[in-house]
N, C-alpha and C positions, 0 to 999 in steps of 0.2 A: 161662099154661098153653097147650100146645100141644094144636090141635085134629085131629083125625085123622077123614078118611072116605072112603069107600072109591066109588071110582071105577067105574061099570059102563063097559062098551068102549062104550057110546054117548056117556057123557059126554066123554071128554080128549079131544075134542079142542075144545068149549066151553070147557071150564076153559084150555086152552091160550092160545086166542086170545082169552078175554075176559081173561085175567092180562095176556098182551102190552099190549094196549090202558091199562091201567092202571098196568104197571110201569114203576119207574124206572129197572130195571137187569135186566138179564137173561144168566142163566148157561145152555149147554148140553152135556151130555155125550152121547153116543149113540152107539151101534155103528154104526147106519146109517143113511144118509142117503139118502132118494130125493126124486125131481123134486114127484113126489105127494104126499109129508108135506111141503115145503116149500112148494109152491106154496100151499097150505092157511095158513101163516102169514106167508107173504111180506111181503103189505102192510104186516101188520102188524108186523114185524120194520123193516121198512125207515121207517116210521113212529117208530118208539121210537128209529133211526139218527139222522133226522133233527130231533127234539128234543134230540139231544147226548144221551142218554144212555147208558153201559157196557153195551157186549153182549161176552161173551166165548164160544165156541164151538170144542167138543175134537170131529171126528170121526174114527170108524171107518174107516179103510180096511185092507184086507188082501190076500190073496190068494185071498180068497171074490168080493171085485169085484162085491159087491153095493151098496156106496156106490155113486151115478151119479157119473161124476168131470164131469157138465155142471153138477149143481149147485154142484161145486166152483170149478167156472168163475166161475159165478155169482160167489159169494160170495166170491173173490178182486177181482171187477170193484167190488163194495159198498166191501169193506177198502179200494180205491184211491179212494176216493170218500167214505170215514168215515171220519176218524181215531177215533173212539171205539168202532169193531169191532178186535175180535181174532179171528183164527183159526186154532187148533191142528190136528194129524192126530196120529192113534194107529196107526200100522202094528203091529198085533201081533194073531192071530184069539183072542187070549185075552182082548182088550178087550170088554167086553161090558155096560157102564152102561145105563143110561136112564133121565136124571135132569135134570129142568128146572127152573129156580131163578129165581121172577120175586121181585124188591126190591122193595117197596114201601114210600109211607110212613112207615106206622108198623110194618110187618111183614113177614114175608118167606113166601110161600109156594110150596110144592113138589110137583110131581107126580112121581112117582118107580114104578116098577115096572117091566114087559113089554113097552112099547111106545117103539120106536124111531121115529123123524122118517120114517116110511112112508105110505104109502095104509093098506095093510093094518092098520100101528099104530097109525094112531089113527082111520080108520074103518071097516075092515072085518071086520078079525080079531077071534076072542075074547079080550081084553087081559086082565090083572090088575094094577092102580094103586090108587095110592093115594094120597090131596091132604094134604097136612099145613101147618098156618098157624099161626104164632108171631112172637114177638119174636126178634131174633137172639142173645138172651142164653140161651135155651133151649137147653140141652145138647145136642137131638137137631138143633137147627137146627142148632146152632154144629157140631156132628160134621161133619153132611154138607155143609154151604158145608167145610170145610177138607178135606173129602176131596177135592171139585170141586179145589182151590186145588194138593191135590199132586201130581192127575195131569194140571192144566192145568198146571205146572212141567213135567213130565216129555213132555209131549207137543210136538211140534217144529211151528213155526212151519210155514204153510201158503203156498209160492210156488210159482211160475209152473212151474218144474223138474218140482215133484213130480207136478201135476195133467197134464202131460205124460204123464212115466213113465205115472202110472197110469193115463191116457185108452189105452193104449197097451195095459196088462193087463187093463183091462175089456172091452175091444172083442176081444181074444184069447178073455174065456173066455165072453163073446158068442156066438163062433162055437164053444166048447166044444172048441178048442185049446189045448195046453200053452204056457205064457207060456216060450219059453224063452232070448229074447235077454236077456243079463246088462248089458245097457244103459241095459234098462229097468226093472230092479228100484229099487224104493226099500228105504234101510237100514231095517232092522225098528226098529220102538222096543222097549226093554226093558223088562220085563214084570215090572215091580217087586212085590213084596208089599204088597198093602194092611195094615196097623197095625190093631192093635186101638184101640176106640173111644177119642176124643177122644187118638190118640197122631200126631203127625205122621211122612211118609217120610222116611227119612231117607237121603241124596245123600250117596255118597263125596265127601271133597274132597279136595284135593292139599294135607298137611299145610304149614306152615310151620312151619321150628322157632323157638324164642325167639333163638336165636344169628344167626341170620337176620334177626332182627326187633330186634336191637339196633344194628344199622349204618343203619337206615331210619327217616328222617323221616316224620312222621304229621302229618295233614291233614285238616283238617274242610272238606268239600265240597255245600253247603248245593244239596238240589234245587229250586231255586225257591223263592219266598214260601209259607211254609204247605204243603213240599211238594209242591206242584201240579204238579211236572214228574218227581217220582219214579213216576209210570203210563211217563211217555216211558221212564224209565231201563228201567223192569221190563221194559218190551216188546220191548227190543233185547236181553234176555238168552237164553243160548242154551247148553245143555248137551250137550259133547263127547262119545263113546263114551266117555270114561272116569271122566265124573260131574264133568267139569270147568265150572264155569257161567261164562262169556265174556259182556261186555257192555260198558257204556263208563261214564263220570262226564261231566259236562256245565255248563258256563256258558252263559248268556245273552249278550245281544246279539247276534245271530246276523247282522245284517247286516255286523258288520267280520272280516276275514277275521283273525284273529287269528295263524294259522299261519305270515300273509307279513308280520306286523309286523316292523319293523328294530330289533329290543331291544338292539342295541349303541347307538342312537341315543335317547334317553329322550325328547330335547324331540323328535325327528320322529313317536315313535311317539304321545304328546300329542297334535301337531297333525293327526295324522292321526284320532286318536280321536274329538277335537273334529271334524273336519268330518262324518265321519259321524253320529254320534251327532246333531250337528242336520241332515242332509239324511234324516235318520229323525225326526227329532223325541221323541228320547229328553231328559230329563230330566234322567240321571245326571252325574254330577260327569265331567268327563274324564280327572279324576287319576286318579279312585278306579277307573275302569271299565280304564285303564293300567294301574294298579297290579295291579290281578287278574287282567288278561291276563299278566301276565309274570308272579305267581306260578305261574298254571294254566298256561302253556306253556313256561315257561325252570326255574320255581323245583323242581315237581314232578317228580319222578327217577324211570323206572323201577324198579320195586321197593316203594317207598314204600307208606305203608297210608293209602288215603283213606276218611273215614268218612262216610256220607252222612247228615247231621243236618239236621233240621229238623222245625218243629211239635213241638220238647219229644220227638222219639223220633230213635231210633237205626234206619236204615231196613237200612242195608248198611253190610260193612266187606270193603272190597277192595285188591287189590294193582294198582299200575297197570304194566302192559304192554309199553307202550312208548314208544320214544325213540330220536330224539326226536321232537318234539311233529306231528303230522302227521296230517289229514284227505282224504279224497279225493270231495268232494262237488261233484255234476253239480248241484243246481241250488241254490244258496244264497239264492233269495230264497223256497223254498218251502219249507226245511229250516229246521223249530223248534228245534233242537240242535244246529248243524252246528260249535261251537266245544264239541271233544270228546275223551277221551282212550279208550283203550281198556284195558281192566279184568279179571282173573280175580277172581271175585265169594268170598269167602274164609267167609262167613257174612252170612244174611239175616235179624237178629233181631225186625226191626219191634219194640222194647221201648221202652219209657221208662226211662231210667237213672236212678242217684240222683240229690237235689237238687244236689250238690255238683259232680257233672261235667257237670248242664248249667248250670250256673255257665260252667264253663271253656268250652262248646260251645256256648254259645251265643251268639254273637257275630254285629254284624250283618253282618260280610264274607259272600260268599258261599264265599270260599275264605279259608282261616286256620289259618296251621300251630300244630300242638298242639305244647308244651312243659310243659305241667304233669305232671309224672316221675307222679301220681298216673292222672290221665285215660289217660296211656298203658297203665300196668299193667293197666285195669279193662279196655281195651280188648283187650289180649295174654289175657286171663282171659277173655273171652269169645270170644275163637279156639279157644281150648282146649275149648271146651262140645263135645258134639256136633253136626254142623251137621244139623239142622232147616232145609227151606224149604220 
């Protein structure tokens, strides 16, 4: 059962900072962001960073220029510093949540109401909130993490460019002048309708037709053991003006440069595999780690539907991009995925399929093309759903 109580403006910011300390993950949505509501949970924000645990965060910015774009600073400097921070921006002045989601344990609880990541919001002003704590199987929990989930979709990755521009419109309307150099605007985000309860947003995608999809080879492209590397995948994704979501598919071994292997030469490409793979001190076979380089960079075609399987679920089913096979990475010893394809993401089901197609998909390859004429069709059938992500 979910517990519900209601928050006086003295309390959130207690409940804030004692949740941080204790959770294991933590989600934030807010309109706005200032130096003075962050500095207030810093520590302990950057504390839960460095236990390795998921923080992910959507803010507000607009043309109100009431987010400080220094704190943005900030926490661009953490993201380069954590891989396990995410950070979104919402450019739109119709953005308007306030909603903090700490993981715990055995439960998930939430403070949600009036108060945005300010001085004022959470210790000066008259607030209205309210703390809710449950299992995440509870309806109203499960609503609101999937609300978090569709406008953290929708909301665009937070770089160096933007906290520019907008360092740029803040200090403009600072001085209570018109922002008016078109330089330094940032593109608005789209101001999607929220869905009625427990209904997810729904993202145009760029259809593909079946006649399309009968010239194309299909491909199971396992993200890691157990998934562990579909976070990386999801974080590189990236949705165009026109609801297109762009991202990549990805193998391991990241220390051999797989792009400059010589696949006309099988035993060179071997012996080269072999030397690295022990001047790393990898483990795997040389064949088998060969062999999957030349499927994932010669065999896989432009067009083609790669499906991202592992841990018994169906995570993504995408189209791959391009060709040929080609990366452009500056630093490859510090690149977890830098053997990678680039991807229009076609549907995000995160499902479990029947017993019968993970038969066929579940194979221990990390890459493995599908010819079961059945697993294809089920997979053509669920392109056709509407796309939910």
């Amino acid at each position: 059962m979910v517990e519900v109580r209601f928050l006086q403006s003295s309390e959130v910011l207690g409940e804030l900072k004692g949740n941080l300390r204790d959770a294991k993950s933590f989600k934030l949505a807010v309109a706005f962001l200032k130096k003075t509501g962050y500095d207030e949970i810093r520590r302990d924000l950057v504390r839960l960073l460095e236990d390795g645990y998921p923080v992910e965060l959507v803010i507000g910015i607009s043309s109100y220029g009431i987010t400080d774009w220094e704190v943005l600073r900030y926490l661009l400097d953490l993201k380069d510093k954590y891989g396990n921070l995410r950070v979104k921006y919402y450019n739109n002045e119709g953005f308007h949540p306030k909603l903090f989601v700490f993981g715990l344990p055995q439960r998930t609880k939430i403070v949600l109401g009036s108060s945005n990541l300010t001085g004022g919001g959470v210790k000066n002003n008259v607030e209205a909130n309210v703390l809710l704590q449950g299992e995440n199987s509870e309806e109203v929990i499960a609503d609101i993490i999937e609300f978090f989930k569709n406008i953290f979709r929708v909301a665009e990755n937070l770089k160096p460019d933007v906290v520019k521009k907008y360092r740029v419109i803040s200090r403009s309307l600072r001085r209570s002048t018109r922002q008016s150099d078109k330089e330094s605007r940032i593109r608005k985000t789209p101001l999607i309708p929220m869905p009625d309860v427990g209904v997810k947003v729904r993202i145009p995608r760029t259809p593909v037709s079946s006649l399309a999809l009968q010239s194309r080879a299909f491909w199971k492209v396992a993200p890691g053991e157990k998934a562990s590397k579909w976070p990386l995948w999801e974080k590189e994704i990236e949705i165009d003006k026109k609801g297109v979501m762009w991202g990549i598919i990805a193998i391991g071994w990241s220390e051999i440069e797989m792009a400059k292997l010589p696949f006309d030469s099988p035993p060179q490409v071997e012996r080269i595999v072999t030397r690295e793979l022990r001047r790393a001190d990898y483990d795997s076979a040389p064949w088998y780690v060969a062999d999957q380089a030349r499927l994932f960079c010669k065999e896989i075609k432009k067009g083609d539907i790669a499906v991202a399987y592992s841990k018994r679920r169906i995570y993504g089913i995408a189209q791959v991009a391009n060709e040929p096979y080609h990366v452009d990475v500056k630093d490859w010893k510090n690149e977890t995925y830098a053997n990678r394809r680039r991807v229009k993401w076609l549907a995000l089901p995160h499902k479990i399929p029947d017993e019968r197609f993970m038969r066929v998909l579940a194979t221990n390859d990390t890459v493995h093309r599908i010819t079961d004429s059945e697993t294809i069709e089920m997979i053509k059938e669920e392109l056709k759903r509407p796309s939910f992500v």
